[in-house]
C-alpha positions, 0 to 999 in steps of 0.5 A: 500500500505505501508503494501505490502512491509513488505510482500515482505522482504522490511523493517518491521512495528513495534514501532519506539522508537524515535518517539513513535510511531508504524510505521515501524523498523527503525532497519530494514536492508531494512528500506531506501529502504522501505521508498524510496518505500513509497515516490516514489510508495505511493506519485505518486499512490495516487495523481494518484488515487485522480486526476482520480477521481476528473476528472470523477467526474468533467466530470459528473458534466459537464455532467449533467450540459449540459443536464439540460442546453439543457433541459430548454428552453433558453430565445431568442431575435432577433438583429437589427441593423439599424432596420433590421433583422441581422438574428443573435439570442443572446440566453441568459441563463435562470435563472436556467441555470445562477446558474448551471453553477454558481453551475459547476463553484463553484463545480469545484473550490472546487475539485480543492482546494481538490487536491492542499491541498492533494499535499500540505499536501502530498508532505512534507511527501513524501520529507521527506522520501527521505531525509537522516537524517531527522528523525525529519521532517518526524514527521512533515511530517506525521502531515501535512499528517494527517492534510489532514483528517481534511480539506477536511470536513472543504472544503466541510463544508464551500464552498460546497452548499448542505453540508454547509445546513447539516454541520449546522444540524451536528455542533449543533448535531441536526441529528434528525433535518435533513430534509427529502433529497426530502425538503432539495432537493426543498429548494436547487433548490429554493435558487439557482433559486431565 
């Protein structure tokens, strides 16, 4: 998206000679208009894009979280009161029940985190840009930027259930040691159902 509006006359990639960098001409006589551009069409589009996302992927995990639920017989018990029948049912979830849902909920706040880290990391760029004469935050703008890149490994890494086994095989560099996905399967659901 940054590189369509070069295309179209609006500013000119090249070297930026006070950061060193290769970016875009600064010299450029579109160059606000083509960083205005970047903050008000790339910042909306891409929270846009990574919401939408997120959003299909939290409806299927919800989903399938439903089938599975429906699918497993729920232990039932009958209510009294007064040594009477109430005719009421209190369906209690069965264990595996309890840790998908416990899995759903832990699912969720991780994509949550995802997107609240990536405006975080997007809006002070974005903000920068807009700015007039700041220069020396849009250097640190795009650092917070590119920052991004790396804590989205570090989420899933560390809270993600199904990436924390791998991440341990790839931290050692033991790749070889990965377990077939059938056994890394069976050794997931054992964990979760105990």
């Amino acid at each position: 998206m940054a590189s369509l509006p070069p295309v179209f006359g609006i500013g000119q990639l090249g070297y930026d000679k006070r950061f060193s960098s290769c970016t875009w001409d600064p010299t450029h006589p579109k160059s606000r208009a083509y960083s205005l551009l970047l903050s008000a069409v790339v910042y909306p589009v891409s929270l846009i894009i990574i919401s939408v996302c997120y959003s299909v992927i939290f409806v299927k995990i919800r989903s399938q979280t439903r089938k599975i639920g429906t699918a497993a017989e729920p232990a039932v018990s009958v209510t009294e009161s007064s040594g009477m029948d109430s005719g009421r049912a209190n369906v209690r979830p069965s264990g595996l029940q309890q840790s998908i849902s416990r899995r759903h909920v832990q699912v969720t706040r991780n994509m949550f985190l995802v997107v609240l880290l990536f405006v975080a990391c997007l809006t002070p760029y974005a903000a920068s840009l807009m700015l007039t004469n700041s220069s020396e935050f849009i250097v640190y703008g795009a650092q917070i930027l590119l920052a991004n890149s790396c804590v989205n490994p570090i989420i899933y890494g560390t809270r993600h259930p199904d990436f924390k086994v791998i991440m341990k095989y790839v931290v050692r560099c033991r790749l070889r040691d990965v377990p077939d996905k059938t056994m890394l399967c069976k050794k997931l659901l054992r964990n979760e159902t105990s």
